[in-house]
RONUPA-375223 format. One record per residue (C-alpha): residue number from 0; residue in one letter; x, y, z. Coordinates in Angstrom, 1 decimal, padded with zeros to 4 digits, m for minus. Each point is the difference from the previous one (the first is absolute). Layout:
N
<r><k>NUM</k><r>a</r><east>X</east><north>Y</north><up>Z</up></r>
...
//
This chain:
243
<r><k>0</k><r>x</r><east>m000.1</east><north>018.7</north><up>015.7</up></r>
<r><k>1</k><r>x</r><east>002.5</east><north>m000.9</north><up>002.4</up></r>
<r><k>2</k><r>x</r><east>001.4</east><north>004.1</north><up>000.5</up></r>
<r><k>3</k><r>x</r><east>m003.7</east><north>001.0</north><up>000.8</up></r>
<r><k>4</k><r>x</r><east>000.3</east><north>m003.0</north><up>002.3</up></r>
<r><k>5</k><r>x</r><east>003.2</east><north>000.8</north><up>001.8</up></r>
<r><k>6</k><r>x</r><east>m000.8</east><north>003.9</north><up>m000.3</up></r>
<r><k>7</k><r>x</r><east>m003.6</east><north>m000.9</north><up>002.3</up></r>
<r><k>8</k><r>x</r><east>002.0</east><north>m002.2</north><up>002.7</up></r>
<r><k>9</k><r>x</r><east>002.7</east><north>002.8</north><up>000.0</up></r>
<r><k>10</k><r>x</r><east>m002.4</east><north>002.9</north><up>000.8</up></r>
<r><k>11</k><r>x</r><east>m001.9</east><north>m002.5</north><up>002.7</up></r>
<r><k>12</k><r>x</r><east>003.3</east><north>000.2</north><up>001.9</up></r>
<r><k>13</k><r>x</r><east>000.4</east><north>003.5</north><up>000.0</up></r>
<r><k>14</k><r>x</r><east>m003.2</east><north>000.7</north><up>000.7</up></r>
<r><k>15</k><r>x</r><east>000.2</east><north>m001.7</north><up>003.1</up></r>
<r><k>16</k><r>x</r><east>002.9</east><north>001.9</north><up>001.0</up></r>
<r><k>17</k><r>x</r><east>m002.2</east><north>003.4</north><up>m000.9</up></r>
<r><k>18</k><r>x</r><east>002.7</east><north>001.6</north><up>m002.5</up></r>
<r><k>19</k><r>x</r><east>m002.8</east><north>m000.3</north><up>m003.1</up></r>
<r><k>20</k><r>x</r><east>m000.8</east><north>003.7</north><up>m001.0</up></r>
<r><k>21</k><r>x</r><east>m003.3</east><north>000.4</north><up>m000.6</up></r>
<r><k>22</k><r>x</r><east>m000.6</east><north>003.4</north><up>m001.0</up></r>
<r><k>23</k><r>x</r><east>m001.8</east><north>000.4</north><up>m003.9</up></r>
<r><k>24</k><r>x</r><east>m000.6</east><north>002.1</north><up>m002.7</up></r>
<r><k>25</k><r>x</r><east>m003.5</east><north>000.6</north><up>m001.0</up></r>
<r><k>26</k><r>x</r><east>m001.9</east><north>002.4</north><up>m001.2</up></r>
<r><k>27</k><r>x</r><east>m003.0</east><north>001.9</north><up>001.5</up></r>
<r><k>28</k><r>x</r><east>m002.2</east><north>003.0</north><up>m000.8</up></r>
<r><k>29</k><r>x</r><east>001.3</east><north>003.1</north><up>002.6</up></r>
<r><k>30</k><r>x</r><east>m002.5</east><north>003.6</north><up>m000.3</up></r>
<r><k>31</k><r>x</r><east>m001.3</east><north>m001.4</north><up>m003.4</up></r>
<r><k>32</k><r>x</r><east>003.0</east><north>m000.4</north><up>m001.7</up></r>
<r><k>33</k><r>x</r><east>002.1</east><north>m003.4</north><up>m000.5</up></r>
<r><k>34</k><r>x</r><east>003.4</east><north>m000.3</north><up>002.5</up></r>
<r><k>35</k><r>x</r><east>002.4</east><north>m002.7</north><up>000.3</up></r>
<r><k>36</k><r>x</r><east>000.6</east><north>m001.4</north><up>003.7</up></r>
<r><k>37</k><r>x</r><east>002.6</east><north>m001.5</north><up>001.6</up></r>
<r><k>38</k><r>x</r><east>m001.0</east><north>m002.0</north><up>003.4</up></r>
<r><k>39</k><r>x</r><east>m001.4</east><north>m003.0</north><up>001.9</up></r>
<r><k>40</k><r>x</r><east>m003.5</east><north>m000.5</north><up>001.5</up></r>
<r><k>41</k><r>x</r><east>m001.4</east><north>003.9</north><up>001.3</up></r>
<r><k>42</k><r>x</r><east>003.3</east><north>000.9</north><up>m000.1</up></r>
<r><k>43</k><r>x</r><east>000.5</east><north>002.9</north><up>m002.9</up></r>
<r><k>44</k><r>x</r><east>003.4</east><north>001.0</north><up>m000.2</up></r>
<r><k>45</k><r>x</r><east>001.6</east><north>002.9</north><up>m001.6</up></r>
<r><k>46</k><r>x</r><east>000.4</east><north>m001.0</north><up>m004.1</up></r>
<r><k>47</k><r>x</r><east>001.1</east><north>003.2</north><up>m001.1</up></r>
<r><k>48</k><r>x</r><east>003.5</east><north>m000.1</north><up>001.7</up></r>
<r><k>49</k><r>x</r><east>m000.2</east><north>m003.7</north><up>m001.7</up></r>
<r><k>50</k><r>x</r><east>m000.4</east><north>001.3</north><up>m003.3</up></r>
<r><k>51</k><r>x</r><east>003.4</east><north>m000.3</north><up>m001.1</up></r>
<r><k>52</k><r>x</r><east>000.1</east><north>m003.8</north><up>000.9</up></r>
<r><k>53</k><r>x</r><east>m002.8</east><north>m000.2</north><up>m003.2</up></r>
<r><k>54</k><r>x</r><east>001.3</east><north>m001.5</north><up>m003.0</up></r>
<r><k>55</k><r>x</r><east>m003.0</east><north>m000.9</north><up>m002.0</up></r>
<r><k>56</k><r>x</r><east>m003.4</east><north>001.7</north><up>m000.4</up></r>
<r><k>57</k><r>x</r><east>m002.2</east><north>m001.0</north><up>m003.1</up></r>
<r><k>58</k><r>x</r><east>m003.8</east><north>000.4</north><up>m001.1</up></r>
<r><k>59</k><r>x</r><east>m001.5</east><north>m002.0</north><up>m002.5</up></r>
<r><k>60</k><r>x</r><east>m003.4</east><north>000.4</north><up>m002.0</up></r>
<r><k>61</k><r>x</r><east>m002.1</east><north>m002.4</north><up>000.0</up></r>
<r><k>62</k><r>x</r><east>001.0</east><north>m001.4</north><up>m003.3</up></r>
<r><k>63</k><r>x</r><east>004.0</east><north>m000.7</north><up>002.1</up></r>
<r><k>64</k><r>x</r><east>001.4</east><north>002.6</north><up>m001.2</up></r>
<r><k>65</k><r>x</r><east>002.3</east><north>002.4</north><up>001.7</up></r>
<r><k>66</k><r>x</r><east>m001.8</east><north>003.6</north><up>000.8</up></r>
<r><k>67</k><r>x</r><east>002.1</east><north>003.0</north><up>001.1</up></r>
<r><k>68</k><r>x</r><east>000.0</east><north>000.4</north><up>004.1</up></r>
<r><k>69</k><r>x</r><east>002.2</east><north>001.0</north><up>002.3</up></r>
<r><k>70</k><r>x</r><east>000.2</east><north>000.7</north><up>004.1</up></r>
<r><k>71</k><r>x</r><east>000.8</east><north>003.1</north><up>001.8</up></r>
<r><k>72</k><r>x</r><east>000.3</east><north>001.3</north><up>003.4</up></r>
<r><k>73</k><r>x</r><east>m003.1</east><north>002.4</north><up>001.1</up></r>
<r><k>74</k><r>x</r><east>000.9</east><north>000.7</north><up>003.5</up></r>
<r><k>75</k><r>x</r><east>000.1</east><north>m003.3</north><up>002.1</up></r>
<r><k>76</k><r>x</r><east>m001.9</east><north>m001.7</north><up>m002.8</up></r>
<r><k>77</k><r>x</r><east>001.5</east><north>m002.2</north><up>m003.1</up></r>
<r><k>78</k><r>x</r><east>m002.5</east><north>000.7</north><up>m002.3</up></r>
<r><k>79</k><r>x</r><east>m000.5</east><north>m002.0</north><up>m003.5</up></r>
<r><k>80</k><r>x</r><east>m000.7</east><north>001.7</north><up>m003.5</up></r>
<r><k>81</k><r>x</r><east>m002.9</east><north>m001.3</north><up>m001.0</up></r>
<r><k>82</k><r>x</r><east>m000.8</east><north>002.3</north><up>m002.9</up></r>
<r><k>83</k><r>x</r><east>000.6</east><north>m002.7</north><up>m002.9</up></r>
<r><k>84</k><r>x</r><east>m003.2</east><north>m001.7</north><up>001.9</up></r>
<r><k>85</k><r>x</r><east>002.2</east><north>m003.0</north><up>000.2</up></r>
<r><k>86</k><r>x</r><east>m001.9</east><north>m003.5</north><up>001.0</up></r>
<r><k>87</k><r>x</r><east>003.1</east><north>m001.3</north><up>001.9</up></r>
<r><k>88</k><r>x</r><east>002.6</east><north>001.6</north><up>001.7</up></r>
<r><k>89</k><r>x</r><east>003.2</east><north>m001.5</north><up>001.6</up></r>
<r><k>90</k><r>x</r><east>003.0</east><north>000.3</north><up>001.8</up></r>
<r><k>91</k><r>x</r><east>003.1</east><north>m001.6</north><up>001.1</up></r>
<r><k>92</k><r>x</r><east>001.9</east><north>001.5</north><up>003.2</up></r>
<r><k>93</k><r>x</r><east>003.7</east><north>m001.7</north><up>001.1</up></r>
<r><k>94</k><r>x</r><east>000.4</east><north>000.7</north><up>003.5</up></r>
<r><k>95</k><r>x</r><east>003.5</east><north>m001.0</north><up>000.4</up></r>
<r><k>96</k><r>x</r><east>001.8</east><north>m002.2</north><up>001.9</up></r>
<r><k>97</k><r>x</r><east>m000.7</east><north>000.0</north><up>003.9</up></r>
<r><k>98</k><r>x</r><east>002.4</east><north>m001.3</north><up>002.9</up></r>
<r><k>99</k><r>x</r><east>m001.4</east><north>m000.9</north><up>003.3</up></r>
<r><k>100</k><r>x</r><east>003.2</east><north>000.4</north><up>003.0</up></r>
<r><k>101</k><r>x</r><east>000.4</east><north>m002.1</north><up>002.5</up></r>
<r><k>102</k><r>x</r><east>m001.5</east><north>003.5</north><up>002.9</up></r>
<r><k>103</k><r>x</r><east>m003.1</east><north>m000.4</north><up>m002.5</up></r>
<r><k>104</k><r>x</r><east>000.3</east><north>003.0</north><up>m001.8</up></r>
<r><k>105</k><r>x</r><east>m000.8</east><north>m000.2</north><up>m004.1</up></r>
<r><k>106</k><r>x</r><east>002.7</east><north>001.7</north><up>m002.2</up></r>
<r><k>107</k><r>x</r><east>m000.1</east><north>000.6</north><up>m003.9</up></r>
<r><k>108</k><r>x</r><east>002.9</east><north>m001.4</north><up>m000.7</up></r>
<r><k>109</k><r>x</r><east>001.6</east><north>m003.6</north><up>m001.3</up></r>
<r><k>110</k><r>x</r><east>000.3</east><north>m003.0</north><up>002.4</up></r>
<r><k>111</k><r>x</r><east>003.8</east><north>000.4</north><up>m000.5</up></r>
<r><k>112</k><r>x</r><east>000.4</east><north>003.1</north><up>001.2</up></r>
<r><k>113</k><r>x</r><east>m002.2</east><north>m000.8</north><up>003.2</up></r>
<r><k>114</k><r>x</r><east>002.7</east><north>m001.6</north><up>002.2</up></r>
<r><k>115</k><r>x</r><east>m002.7</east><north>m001.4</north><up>002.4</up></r>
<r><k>116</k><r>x</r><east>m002.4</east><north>m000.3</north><up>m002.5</up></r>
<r><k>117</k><r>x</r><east>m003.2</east><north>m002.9</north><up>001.0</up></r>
<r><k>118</k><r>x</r><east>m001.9</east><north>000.2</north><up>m003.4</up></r>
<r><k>119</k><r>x</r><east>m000.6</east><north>002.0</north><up>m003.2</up></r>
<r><k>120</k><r>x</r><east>m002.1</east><north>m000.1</north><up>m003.0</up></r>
<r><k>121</k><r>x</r><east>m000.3</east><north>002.0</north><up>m002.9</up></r>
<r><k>122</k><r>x</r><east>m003.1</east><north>001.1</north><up>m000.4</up></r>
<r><k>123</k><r>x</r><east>m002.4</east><north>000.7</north><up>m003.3</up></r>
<r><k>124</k><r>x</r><east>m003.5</east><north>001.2</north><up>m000.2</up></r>
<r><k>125</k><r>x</r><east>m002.5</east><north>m000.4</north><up>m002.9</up></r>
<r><k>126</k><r>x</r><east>m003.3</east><north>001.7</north><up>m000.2</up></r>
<r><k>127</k><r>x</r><east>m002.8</east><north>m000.6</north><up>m002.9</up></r>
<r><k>128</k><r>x</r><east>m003.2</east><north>002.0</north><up>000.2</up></r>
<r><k>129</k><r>x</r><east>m003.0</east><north>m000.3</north><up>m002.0</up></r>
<r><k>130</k><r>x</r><east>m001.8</east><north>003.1</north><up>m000.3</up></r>
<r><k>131</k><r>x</r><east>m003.0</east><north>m001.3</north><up>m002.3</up></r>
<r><k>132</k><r>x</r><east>m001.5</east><north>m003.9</north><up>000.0</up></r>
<r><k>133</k><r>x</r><east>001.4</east><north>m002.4</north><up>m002.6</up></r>
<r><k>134</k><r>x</r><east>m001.0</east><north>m002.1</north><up>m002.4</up></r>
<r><k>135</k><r>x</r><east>003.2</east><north>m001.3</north><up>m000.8</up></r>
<r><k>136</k><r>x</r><east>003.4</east><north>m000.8</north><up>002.3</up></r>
<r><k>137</k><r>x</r><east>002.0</east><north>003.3</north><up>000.6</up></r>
<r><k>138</k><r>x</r><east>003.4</east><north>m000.1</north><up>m002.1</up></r>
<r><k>139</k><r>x</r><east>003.1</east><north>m001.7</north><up>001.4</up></r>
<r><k>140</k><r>x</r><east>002.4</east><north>001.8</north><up>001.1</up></r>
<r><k>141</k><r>x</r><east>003.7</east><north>m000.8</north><up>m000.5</up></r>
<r><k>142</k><r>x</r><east>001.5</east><north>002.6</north><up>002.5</up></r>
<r><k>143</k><r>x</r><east>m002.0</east><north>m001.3</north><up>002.7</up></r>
<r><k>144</k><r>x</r><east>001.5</east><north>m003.6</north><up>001.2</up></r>
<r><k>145</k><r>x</r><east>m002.8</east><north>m000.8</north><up>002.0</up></r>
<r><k>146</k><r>x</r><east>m003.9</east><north>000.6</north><up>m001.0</up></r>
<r><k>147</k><r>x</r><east>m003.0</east><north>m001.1</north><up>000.7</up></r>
<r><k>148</k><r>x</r><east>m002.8</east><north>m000.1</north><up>m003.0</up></r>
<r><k>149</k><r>x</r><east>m003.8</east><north>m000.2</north><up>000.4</up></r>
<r><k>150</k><r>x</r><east>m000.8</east><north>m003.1</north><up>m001.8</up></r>
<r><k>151</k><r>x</r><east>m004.3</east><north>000.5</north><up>m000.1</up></r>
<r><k>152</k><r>x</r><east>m001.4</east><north>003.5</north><up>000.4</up></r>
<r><k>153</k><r>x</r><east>000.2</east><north>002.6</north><up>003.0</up></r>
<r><k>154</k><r>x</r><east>m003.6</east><north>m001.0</north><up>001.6</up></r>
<r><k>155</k><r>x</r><east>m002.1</east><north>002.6</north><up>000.8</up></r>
<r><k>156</k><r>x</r><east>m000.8</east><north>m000.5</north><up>003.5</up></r>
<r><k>157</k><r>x</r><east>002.3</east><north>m001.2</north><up>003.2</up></r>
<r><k>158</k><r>x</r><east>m000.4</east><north>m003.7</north><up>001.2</up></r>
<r><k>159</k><r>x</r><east>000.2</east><north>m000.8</north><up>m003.4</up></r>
<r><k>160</k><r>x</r><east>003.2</east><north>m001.9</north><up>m001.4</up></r>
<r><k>161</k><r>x</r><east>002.5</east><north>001.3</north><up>m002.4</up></r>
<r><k>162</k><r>x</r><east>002.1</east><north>m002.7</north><up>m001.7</up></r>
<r><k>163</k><r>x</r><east>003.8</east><north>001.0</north><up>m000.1</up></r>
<r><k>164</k><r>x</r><east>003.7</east><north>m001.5</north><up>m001.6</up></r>
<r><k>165</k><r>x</r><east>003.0</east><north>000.9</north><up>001.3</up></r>
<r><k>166</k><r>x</r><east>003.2</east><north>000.7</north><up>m002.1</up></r>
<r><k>167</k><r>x</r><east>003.6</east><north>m000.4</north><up>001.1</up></r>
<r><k>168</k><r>x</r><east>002.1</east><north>001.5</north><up>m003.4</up></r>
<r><k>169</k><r>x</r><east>m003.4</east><north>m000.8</north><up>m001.7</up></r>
<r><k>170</k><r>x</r><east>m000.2</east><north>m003.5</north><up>000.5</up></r>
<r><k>171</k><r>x</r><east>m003.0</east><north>m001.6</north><up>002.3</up></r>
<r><k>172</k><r>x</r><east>001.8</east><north>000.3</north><up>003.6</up></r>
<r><k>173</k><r>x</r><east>m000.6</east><north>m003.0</north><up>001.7</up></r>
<r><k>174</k><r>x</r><east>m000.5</east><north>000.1</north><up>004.4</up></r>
<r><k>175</k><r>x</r><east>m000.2</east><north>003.8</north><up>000.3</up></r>
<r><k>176</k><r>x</r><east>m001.5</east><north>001.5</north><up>002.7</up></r>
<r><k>177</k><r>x</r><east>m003.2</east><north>002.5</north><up>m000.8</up></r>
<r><k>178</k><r>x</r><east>m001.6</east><north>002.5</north><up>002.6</up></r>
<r><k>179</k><r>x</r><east>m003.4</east><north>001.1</north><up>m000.9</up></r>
<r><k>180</k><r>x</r><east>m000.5</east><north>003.0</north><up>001.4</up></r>
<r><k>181</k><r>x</r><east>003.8</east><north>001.6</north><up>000.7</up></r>
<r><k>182</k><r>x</r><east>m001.5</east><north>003.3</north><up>001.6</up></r>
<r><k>183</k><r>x</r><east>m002.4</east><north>m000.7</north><up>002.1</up></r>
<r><k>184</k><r>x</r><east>000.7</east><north>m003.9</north><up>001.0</up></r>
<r><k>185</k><r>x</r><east>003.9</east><north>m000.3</north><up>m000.4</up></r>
<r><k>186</k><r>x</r><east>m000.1</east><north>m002.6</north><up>002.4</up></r>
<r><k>187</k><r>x</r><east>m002.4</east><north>m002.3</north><up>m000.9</up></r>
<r><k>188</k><r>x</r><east>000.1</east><north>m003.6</north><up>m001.3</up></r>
<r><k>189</k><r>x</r><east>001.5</east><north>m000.3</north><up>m003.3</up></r>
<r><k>190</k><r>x</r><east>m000.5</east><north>m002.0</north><up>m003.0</up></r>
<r><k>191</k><r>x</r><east>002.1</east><north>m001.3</north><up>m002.4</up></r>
<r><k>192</k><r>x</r><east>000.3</east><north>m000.5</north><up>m003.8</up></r>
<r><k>193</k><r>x</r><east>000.1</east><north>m003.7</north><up>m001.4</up></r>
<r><k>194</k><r>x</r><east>002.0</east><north>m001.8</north><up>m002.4</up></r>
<r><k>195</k><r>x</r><east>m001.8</east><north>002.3</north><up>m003.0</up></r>
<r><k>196</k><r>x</r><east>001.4</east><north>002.7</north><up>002.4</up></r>
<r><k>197</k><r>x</r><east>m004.2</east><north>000.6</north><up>000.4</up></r>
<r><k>198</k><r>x</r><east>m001.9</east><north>000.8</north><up>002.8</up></r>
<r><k>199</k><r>x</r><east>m003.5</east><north>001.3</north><up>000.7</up></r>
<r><k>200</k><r>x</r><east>m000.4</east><north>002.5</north><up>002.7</up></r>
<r><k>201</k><r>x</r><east>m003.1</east><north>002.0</north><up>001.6</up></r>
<r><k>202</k><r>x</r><east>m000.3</east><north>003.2</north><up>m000.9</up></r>
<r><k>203</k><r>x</r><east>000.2</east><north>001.8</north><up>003.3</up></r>
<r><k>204</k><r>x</r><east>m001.6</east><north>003.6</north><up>m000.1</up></r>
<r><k>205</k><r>x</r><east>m002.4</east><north>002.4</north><up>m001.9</up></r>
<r><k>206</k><r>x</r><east>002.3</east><north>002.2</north><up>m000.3</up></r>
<r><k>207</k><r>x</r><east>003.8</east><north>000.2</north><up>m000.6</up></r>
<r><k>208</k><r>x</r><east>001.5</east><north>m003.6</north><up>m000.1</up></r>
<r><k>209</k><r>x</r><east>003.8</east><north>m000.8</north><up>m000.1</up></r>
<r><k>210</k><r>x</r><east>001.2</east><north>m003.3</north><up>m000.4</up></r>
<r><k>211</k><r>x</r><east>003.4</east><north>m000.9</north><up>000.8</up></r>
<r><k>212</k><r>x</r><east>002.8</east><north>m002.7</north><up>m000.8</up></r>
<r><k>213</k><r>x</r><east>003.0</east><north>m001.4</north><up>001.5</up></r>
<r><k>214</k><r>x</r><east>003.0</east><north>m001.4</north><up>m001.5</up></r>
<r><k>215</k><r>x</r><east>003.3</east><north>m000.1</north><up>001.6</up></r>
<r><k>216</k><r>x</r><east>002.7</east><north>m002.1</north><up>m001.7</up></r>
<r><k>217</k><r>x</r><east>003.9</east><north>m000.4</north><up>000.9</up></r>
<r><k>218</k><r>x</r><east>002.4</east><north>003.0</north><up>m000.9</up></r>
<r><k>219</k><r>x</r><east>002.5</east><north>m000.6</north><up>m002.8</up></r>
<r><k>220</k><r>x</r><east>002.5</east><north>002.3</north><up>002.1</up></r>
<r><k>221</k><r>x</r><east>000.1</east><north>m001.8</north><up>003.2</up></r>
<r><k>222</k><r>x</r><east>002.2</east><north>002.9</north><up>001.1</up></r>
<r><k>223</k><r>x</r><east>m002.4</east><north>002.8</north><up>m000.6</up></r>
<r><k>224</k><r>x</r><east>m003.1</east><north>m001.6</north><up>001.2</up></r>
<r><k>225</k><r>x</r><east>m001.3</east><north>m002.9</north><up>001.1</up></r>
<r><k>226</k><r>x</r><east>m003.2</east><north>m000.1</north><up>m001.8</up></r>
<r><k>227</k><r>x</r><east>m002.2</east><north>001.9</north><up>m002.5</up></r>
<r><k>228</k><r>x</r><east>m003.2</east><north>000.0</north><up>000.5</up></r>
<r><k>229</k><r>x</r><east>m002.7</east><north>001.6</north><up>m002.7</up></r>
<r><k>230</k><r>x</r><east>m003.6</east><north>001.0</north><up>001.1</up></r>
<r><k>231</k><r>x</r><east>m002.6</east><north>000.7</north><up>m002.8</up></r>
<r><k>232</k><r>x</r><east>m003.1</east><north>001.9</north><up>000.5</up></r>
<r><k>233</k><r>x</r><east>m003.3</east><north>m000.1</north><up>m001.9</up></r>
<r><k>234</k><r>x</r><east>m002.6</east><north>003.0</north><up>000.5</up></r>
<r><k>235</k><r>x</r><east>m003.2</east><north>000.7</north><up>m000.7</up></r>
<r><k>236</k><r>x</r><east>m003.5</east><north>001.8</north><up>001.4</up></r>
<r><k>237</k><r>x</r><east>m003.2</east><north>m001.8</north><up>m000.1</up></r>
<r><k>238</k><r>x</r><east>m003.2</east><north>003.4</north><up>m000.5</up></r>
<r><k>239</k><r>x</r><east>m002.0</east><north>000.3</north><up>002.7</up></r>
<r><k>240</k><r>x</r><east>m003.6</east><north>000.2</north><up>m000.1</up></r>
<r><k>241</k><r>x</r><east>m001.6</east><north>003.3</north><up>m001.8</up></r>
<r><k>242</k><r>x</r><east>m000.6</east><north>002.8</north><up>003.1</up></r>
//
């Protein structure tokens, strides 16, 4: 308990400073088919040039097991094969290590070899979308280090809450900070998970909903980076009514 304590009073004091990344990985339905996105708030950014930077993508049935998928560029657009009609999909994206100077410019490159280097953080990006309601958890995933897990079923309708755990390395991560809706409320006030690593949010639109987590926890090369902090996402659209 006392790392998930430390790692929430460590990425309190960078995020006063403002170094915390905040840009995701989520998924979202682009022209009909399924995409992966990389961004923060309204802010789409281009994935495809960030395709190499993936490391994992899985689908599973809804029995938990693995389905074939894949992602591939189709113009500007990461799109997800979806063929397998898997129930789950995820992904895992390492954005690298990234080294604020001292003129305020961002580099890709280790603290180390920044000589007026003022922060850095190496940066990890998780992404779990349901494509189908459950009635059981989604499997965990041991390739993703963070991840958040509906605990009671995807309700049907916005306002309504969703019950969610939070896993650090798949144990219940205790302090972490949860945004409920990452895309269209990035800034609003967060919750966070309790000593089960539980919380219960509102579920905040009838439509696409992307939940977020934070973790940020002390690097183990102090020379590389200062920190590493891992942000989870969990997706899924609520139907709208019949037209």
């Amino acid at each position: 308990m006392q790392q998930f304590v430390l790692g929430l009073l460590f990425a309190a004091a960078f995020m006063v400073n403002g170094v915390v990344h905040a840009h995701g990985l989520w998924f979202a339905q682009r022209s009909g088919e399924l995409a992966l996105v990389y961004g923060e708030g309204g802010d789409d950014l281009d994935m495809v040039k960030r395709l190499s930077l993936v490391n994992s993508l899985t689908g599973y049935d809804s029995a938990g097991k693995t389905v074939r998928t894949g992602v591939k560029a189709d113009g500007r657009l990461a799109l997800v094969n979806v063929q397998a009609r898997p129930v789950v999909v995820a992904a895992v994206l390492d954005n690298g290590i990234w080294t604020k100077s001292a003129d305020g410019r961002w580099h890709k490159k280790r603290r180390d070899e920044v000589p007026d280097a003022i922060s850095s953080s190496h940066n990890l990006k998780y992404a779990v979308h349901l494509l189908e309601p459950l009635d059981q958890k989604p499997p965990i995933l041991p390739e993703h280090a963070l991840q958040i897990v509906p605990v009671t079923r995807v309700p049907a309708n916005m306002g309504q809450s969703l019950r969610v755990q939070v896993l650090y390395r798949g144990k219940p991560a205790v302090g972490v900070e949860i945004i409920p809706d990452l895309v269209n409320d990035p800034d609003g006030k967060p919750f966070f998970t309790g000593q089960d690593g539980m919380s219960t949010i509102p579920v905040r639109n009838q439509g696409l909903n992307v939940i977020a987590a934070k973790l940020i926890e002390p690097s183990a090369d102090t020379a590389a980076t200062g920190h590493v902090e891992h942000l989870a996402t969990l997706s899924f659209r609520l139907a709208h009514a019949p037209e």
